[in-house]
mmCIF file of the N, C-alpha and C atoms, coordinates in Angstrom:
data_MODEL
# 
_entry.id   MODEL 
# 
loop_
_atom_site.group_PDB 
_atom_site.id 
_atom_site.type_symbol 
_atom_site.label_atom_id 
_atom_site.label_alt_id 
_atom_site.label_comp_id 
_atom_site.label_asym_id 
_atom_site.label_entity_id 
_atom_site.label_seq_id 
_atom_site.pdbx_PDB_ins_code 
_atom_site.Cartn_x 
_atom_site.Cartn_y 
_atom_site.Cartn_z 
_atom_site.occupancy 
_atom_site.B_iso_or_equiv 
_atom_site.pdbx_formal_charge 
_atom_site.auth_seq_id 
_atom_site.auth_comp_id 
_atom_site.auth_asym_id 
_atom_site.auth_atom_id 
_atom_site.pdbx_PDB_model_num 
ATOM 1   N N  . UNK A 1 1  ? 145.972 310.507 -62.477 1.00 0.00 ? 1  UNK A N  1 
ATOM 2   C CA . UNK A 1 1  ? 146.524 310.597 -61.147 1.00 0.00 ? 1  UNK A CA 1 
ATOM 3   C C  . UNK A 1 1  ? 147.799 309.755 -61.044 1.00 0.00 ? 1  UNK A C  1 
ATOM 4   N N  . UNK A 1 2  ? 147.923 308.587 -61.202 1.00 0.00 ? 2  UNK A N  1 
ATOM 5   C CA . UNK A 1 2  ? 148.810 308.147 -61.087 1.00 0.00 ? 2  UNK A CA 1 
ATOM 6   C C  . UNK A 1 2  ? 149.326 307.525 -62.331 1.00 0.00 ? 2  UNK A C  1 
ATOM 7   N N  . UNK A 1 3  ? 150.848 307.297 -62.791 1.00 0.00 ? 3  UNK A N  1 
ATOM 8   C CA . UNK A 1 3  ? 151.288 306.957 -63.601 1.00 0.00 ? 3  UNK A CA 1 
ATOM 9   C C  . UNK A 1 3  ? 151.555 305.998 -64.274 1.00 0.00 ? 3  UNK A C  1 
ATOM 10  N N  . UNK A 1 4  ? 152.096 304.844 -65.122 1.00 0.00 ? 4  UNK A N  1 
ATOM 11  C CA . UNK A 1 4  ? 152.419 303.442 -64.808 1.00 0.00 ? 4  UNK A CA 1 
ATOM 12  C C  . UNK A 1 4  ? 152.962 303.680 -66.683 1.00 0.00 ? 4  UNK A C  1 
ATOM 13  N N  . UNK A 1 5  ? 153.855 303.304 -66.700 1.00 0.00 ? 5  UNK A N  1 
ATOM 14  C CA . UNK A 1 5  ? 154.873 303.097 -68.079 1.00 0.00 ? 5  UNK A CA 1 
ATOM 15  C C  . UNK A 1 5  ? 154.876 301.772 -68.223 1.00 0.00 ? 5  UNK A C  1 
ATOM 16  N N  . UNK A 1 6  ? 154.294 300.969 -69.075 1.00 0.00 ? 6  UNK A N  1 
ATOM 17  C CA . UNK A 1 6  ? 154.631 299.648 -70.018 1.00 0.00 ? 6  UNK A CA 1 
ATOM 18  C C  . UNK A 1 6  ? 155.496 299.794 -70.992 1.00 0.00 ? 6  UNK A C  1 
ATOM 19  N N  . UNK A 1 7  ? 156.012 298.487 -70.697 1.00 0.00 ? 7  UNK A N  1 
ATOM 20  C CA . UNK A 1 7  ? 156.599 297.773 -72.358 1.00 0.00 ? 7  UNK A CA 1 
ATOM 21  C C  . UNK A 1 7  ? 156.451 297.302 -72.186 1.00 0.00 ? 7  UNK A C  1 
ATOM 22  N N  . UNK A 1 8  ? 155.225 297.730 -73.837 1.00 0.00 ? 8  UNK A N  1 
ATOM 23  C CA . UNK A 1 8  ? 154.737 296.496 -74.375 1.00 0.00 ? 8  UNK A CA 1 
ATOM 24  C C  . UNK A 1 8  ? 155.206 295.612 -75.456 1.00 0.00 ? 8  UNK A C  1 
ATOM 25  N N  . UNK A 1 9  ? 156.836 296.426 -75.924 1.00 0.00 ? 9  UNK A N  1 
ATOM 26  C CA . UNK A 1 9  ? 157.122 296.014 -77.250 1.00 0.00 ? 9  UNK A CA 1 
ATOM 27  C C  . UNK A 1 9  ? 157.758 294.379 -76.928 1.00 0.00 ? 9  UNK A C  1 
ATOM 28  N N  . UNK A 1 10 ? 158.173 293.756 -76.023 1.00 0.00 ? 10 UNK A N  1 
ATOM 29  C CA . UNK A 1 10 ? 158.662 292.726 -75.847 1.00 0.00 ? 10 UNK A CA 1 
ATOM 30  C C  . UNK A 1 10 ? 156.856 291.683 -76.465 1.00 0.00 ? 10 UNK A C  1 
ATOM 31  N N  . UNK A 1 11 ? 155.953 291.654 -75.413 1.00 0.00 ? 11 UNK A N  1 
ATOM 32  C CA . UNK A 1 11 ? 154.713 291.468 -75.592 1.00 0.00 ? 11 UNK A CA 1 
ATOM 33  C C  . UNK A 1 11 ? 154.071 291.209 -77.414 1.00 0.00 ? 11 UNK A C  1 
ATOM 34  N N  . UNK A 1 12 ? 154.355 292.011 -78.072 1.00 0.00 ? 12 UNK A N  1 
ATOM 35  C CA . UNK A 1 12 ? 154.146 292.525 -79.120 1.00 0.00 ? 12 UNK A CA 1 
ATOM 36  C C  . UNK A 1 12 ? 154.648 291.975 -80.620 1.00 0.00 ? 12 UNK A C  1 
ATOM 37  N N  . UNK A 1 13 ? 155.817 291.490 -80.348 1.00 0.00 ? 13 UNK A N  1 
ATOM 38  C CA . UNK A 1 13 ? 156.605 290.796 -80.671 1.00 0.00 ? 13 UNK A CA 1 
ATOM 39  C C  . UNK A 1 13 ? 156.514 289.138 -80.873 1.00 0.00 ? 13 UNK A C  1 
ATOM 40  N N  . UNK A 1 14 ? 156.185 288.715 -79.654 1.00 0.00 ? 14 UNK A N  1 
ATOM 41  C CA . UNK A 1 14 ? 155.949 287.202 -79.495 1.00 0.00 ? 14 UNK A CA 1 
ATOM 42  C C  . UNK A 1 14 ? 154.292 286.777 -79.969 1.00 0.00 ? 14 UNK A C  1 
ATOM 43  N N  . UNK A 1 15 ? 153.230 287.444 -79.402 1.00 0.00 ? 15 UNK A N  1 
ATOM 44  C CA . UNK A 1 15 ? 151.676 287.132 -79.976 1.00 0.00 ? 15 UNK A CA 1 
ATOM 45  C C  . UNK A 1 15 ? 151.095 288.491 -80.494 1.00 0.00 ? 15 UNK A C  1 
ATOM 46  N N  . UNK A 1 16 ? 151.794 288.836 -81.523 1.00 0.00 ? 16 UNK A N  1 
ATOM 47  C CA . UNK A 1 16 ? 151.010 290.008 -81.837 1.00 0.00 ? 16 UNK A CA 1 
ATOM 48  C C  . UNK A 1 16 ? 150.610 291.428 -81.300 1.00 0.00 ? 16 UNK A C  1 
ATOM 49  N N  . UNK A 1 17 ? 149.571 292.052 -81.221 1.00 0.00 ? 17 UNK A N  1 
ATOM 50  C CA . UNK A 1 17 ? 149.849 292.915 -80.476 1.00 0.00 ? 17 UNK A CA 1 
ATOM 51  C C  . UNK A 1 17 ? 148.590 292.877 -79.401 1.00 0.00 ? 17 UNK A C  1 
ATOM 52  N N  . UNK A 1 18 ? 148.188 291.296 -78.985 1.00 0.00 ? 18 UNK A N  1 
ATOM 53  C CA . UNK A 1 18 ? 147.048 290.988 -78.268 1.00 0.00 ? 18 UNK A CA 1 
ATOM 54  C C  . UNK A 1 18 ? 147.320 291.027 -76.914 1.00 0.00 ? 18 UNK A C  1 
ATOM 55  N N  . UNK A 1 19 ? 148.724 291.196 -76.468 1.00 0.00 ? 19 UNK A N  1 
ATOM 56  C CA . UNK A 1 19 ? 148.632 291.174 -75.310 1.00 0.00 ? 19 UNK A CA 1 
ATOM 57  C C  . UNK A 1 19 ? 149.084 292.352 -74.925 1.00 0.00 ? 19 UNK A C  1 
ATOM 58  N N  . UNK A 1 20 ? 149.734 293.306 -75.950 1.00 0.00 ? 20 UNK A N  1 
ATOM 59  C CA . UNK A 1 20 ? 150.036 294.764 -75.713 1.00 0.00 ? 20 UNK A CA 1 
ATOM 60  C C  . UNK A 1 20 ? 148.707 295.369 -75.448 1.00 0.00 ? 20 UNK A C  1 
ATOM 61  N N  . UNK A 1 21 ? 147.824 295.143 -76.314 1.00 0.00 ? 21 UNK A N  1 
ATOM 62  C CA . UNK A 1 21 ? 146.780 296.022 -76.209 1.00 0.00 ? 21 UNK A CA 1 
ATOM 63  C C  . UNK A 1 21 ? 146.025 295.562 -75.113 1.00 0.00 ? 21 UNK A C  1 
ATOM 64  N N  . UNK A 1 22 ? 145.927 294.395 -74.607 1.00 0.00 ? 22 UNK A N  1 
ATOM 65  C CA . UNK A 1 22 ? 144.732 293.932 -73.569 1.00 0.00 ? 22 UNK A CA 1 
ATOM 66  C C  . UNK A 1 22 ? 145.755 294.577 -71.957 1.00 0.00 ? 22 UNK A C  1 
ATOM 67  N N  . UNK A 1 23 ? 147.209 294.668 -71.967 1.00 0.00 ? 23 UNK A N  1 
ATOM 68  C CA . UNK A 1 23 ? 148.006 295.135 -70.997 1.00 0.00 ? 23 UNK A CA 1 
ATOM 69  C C  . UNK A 1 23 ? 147.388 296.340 -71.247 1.00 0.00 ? 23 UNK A C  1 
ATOM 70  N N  . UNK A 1 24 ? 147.683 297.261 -72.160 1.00 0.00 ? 24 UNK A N  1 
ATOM 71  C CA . UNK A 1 24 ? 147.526 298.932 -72.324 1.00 0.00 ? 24 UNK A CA 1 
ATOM 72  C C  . UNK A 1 24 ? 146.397 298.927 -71.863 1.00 0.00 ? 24 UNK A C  1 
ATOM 73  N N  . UNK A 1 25 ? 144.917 298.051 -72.031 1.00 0.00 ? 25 UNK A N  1 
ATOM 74  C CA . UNK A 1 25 ? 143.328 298.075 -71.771 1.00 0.00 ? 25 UNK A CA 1 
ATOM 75  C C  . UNK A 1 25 ? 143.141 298.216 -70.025 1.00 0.00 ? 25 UNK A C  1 
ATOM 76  N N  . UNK A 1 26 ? 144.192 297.344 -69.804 1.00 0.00 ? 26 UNK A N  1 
ATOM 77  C CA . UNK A 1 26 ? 144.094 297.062 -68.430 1.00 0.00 ? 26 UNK A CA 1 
ATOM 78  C C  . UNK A 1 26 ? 144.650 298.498 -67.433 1.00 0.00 ? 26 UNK A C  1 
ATOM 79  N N  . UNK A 1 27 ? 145.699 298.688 -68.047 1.00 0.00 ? 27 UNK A N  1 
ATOM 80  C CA . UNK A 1 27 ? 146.743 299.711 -67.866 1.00 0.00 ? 27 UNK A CA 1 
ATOM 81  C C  . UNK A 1 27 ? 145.507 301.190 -67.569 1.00 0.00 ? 27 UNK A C  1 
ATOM 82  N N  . UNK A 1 28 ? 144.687 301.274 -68.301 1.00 0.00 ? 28 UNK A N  1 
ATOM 83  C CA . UNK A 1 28 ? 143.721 302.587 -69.012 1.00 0.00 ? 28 UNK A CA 1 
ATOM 84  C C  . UNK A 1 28 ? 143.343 302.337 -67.895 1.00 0.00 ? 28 UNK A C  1 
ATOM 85  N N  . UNK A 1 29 ? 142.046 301.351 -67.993 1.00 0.00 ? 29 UNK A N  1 
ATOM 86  C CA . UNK A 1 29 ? 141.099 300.785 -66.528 1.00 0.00 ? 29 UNK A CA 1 
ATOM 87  C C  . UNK A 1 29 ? 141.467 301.207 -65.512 1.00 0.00 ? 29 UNK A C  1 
ATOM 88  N N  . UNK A 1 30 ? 143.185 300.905 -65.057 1.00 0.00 ? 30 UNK A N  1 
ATOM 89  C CA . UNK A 1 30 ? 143.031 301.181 -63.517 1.00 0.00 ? 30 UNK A CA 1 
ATOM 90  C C  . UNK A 1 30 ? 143.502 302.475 -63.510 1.00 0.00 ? 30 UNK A C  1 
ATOM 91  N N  . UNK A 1 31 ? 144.059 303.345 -64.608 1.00 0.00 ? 31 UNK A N  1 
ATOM 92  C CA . UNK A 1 31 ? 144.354 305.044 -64.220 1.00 0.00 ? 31 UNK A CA 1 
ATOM 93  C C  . UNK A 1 31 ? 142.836 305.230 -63.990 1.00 0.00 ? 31 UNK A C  1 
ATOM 94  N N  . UNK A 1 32 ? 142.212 304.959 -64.702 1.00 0.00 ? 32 UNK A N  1 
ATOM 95  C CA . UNK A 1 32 ? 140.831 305.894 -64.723 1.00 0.00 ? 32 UNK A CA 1 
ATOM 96  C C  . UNK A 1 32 ? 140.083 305.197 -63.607 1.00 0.00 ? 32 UNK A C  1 
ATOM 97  N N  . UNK A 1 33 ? 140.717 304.428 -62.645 1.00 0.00 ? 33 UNK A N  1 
ATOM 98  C CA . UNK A 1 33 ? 139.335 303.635 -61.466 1.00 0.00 ? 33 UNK A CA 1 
ATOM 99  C C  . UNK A 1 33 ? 140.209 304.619 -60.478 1.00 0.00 ? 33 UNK A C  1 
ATOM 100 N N  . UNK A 1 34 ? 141.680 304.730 -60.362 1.00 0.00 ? 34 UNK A N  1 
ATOM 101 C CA . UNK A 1 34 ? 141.956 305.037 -59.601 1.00 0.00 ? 34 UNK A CA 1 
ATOM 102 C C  . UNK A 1 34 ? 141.798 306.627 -59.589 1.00 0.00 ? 34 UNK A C  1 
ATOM 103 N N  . UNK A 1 35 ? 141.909 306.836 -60.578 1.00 0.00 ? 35 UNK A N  1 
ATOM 104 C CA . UNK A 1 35 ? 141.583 308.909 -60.878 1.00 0.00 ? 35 UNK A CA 1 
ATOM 105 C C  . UNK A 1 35 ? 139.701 308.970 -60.033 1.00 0.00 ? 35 UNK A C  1 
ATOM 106 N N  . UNK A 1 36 ? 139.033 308.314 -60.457 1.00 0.00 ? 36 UNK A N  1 
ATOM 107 C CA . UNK A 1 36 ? 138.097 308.222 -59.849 1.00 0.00 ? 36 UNK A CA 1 
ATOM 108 C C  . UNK A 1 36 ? 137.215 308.060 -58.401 1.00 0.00 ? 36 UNK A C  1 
ATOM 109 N N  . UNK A 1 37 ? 138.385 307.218 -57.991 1.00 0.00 ? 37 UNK A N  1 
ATOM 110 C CA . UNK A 1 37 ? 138.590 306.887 -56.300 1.00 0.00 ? 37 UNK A CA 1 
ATOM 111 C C  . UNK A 1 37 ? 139.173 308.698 -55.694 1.00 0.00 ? 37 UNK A C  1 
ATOM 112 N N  . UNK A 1 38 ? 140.345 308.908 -56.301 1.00 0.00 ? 38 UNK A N  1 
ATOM 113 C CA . UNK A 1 38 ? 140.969 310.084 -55.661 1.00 0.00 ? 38 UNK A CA 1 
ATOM 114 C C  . UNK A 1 38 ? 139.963 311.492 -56.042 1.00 0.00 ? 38 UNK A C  1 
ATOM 115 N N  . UNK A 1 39 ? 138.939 311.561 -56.934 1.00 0.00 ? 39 UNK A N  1 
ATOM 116 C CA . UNK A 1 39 ? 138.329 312.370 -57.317 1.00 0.00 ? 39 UNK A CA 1 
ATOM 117 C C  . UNK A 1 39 ? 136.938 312.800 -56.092 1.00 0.00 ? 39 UNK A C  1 
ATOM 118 N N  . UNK A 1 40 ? 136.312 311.181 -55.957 1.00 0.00 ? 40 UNK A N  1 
ATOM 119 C CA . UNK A 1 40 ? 135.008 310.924 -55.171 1.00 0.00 ? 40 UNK A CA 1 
ATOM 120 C C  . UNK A 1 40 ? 135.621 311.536 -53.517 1.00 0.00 ? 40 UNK A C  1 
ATOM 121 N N  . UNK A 1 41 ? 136.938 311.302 -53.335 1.00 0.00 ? 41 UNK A N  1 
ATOM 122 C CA . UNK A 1 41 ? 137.475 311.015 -52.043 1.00 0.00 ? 41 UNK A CA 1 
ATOM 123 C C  . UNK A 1 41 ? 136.912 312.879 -52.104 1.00 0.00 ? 41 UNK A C  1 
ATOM 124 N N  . UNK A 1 42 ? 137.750 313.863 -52.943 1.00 0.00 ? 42 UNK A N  1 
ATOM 125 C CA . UNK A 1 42 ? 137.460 315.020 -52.422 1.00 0.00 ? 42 UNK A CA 1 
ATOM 126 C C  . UNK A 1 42 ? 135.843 316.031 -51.883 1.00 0.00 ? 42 UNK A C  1 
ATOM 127 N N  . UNK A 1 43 ? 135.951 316.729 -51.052 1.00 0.00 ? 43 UNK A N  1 
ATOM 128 C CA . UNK A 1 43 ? 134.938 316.931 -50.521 1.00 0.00 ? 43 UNK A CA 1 
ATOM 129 C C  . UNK A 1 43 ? 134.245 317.658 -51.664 1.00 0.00 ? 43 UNK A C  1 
ATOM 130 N N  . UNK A 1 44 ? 133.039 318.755 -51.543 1.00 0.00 ? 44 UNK A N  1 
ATOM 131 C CA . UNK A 1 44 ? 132.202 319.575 -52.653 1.00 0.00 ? 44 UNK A CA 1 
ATOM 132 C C  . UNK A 1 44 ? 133.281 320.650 -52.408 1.00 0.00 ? 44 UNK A C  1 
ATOM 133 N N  . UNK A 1 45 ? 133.537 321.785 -51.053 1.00 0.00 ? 45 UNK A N  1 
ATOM 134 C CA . UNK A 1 45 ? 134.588 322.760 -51.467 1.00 0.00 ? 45 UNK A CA 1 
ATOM 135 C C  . UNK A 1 45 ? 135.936 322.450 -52.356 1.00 0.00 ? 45 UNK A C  1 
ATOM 136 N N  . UNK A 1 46 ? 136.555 321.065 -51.972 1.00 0.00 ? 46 UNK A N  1 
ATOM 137 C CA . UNK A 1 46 ? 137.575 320.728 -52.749 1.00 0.00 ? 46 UNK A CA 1 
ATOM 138 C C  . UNK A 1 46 ? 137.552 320.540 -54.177 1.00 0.00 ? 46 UNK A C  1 
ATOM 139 N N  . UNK A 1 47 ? 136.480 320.373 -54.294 1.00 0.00 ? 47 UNK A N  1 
ATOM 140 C CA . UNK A 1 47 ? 135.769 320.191 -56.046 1.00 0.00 ? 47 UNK A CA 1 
ATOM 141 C C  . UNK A 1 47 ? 135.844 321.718 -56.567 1.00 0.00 ? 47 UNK A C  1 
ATOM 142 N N  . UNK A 1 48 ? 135.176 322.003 -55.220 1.00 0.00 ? 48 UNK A N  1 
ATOM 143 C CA . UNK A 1 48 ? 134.744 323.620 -56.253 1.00 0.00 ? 48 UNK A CA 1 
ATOM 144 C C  . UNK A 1 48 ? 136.287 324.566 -56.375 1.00 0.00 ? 48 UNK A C  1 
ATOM 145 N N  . UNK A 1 49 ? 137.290 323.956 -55.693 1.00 0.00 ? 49 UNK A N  1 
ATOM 146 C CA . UNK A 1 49 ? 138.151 324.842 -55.863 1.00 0.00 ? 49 UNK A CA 1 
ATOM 147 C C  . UNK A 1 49 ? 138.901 324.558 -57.504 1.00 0.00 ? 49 UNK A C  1 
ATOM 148 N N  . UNK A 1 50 ? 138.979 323.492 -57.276 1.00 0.00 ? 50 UNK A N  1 
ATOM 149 C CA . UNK A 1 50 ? 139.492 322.850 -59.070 1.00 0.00 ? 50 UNK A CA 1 
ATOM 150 C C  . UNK A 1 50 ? 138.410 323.270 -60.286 1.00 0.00 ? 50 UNK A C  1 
ATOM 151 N N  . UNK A 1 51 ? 136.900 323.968 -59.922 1.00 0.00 ? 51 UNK A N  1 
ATOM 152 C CA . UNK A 1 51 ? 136.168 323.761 -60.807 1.00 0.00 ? 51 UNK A CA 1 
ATOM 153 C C  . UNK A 1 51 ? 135.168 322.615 -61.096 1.00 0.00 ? 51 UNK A C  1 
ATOM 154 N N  . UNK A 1 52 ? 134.663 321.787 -60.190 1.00 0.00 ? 52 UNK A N  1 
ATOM 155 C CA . UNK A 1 52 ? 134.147 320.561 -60.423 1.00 0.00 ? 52 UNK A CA 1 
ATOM 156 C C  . UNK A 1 52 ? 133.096 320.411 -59.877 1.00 0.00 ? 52 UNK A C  1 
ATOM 157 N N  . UNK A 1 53 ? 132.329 319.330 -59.975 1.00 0.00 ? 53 UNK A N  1 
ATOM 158 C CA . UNK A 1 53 ? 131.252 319.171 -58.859 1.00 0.00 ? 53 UNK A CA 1 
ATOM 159 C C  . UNK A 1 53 ? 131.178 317.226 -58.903 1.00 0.00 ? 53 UNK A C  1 
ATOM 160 N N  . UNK A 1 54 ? 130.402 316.884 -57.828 1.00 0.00 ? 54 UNK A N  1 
ATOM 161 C CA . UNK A 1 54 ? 130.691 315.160 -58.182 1.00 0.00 ? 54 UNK A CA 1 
ATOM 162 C C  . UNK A 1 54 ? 129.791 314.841 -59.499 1.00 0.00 ? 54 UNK A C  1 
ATOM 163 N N  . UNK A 1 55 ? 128.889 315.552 -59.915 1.00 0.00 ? 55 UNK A N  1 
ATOM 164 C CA . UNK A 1 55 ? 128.171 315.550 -61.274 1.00 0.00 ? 55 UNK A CA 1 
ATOM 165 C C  . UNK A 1 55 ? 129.621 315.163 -62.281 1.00 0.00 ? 55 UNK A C  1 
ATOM 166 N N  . UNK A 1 56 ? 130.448 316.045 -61.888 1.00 0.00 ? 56 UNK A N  1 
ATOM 167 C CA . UNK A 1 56 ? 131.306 315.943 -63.520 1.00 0.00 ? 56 UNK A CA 1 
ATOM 168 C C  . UNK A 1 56 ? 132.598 314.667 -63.413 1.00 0.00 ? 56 UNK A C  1 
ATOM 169 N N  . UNK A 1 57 ? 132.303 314.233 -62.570 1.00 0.00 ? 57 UNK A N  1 
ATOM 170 C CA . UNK A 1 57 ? 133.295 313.136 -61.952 1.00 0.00 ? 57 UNK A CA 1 
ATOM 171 C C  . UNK A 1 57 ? 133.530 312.236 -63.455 1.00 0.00 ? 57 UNK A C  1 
ATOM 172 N N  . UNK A 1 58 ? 132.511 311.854 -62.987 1.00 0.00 ? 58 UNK A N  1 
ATOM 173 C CA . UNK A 1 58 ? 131.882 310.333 -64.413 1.00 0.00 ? 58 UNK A CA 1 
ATOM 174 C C  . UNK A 1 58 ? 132.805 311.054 -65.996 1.00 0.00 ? 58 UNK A C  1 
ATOM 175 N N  . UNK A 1 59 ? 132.535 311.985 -66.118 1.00 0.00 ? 59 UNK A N  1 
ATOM 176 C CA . UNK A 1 59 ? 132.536 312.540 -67.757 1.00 0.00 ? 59 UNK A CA 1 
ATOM 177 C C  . UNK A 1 59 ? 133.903 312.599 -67.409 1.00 0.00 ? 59 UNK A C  1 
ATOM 178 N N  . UNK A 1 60 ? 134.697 313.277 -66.589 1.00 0.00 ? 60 UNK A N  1 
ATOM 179 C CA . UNK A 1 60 ? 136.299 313.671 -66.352 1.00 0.00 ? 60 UNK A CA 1 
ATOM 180 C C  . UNK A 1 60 ? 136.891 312.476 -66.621 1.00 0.00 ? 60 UNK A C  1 
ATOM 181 N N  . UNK A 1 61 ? 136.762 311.490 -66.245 1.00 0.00 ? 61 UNK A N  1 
ATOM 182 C CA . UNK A 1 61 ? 137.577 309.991 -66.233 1.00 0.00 ? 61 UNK A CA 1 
ATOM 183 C C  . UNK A 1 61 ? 137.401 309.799 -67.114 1.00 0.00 ? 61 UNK A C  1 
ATOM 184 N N  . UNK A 1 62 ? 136.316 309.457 -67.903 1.00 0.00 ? 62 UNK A N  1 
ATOM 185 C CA . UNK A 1 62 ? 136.095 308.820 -68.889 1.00 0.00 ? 62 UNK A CA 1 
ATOM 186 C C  . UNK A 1 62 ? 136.146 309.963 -70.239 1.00 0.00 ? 62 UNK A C  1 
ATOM 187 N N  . UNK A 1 63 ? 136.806 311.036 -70.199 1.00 0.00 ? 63 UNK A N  1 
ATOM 188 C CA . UNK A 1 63 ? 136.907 311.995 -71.304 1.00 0.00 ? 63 UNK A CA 1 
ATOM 189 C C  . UNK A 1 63 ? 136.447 312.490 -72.141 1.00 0.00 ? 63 UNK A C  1 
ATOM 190 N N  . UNK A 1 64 ? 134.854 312.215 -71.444 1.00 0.00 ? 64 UNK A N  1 
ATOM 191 C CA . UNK A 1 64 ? 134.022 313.319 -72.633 1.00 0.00 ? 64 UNK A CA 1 
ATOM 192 C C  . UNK A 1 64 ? 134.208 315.031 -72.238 1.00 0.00 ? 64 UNK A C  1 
ATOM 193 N N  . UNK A 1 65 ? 134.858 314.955 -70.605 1.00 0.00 ? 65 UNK A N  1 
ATOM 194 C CA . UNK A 1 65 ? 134.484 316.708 -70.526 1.00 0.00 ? 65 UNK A CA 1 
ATOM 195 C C  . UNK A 1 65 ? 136.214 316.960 -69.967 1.00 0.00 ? 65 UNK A C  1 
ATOM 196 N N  . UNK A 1 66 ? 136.474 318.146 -70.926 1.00 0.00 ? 66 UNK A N  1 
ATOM 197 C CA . UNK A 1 66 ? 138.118 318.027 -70.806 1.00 0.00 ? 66 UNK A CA 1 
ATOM 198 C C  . UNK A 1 66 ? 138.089 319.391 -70.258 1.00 0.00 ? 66 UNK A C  1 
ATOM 199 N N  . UNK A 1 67 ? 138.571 319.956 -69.282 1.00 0.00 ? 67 UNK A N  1 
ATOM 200 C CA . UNK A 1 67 ? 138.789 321.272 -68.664 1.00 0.00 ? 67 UNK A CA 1 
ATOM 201 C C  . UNK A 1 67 ? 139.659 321.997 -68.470 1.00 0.00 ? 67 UNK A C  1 
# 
């Protein structure tokens, strides 16, 4: 849902790539809390028009079920 572009190469550079990756970790976390928030928000017709149901919420974010 929503976007967010890092650089991490400055990061990456100075301690390794421990703070690129724990930024990128963080970075992941909140697309997928916030894809999740905007997902729950829609009603069951709004689901069903995309194909969805709140059953498949969980698996969509987290990318076991790709559609």
């Amino acid at each position: 849902m929503a976007t967010y572009e890092l650089n991490t190469t400055a990061y990456a550079n100075t301690n390794g790539n421990f703070f690129a990756r724990l930024l990128q970790r963080v970075a992941t976390w909140n697309e997928m809390r916030q894809t999740r928030i905007a997902l729950m928000s829609l009603s069951d017709h709004e689901l069903a028009d995309i194909g969805l149901t709140h059953a498949d919420i969980d698996a969509i974010v987290s990318g076991k079920l790709a559609r």
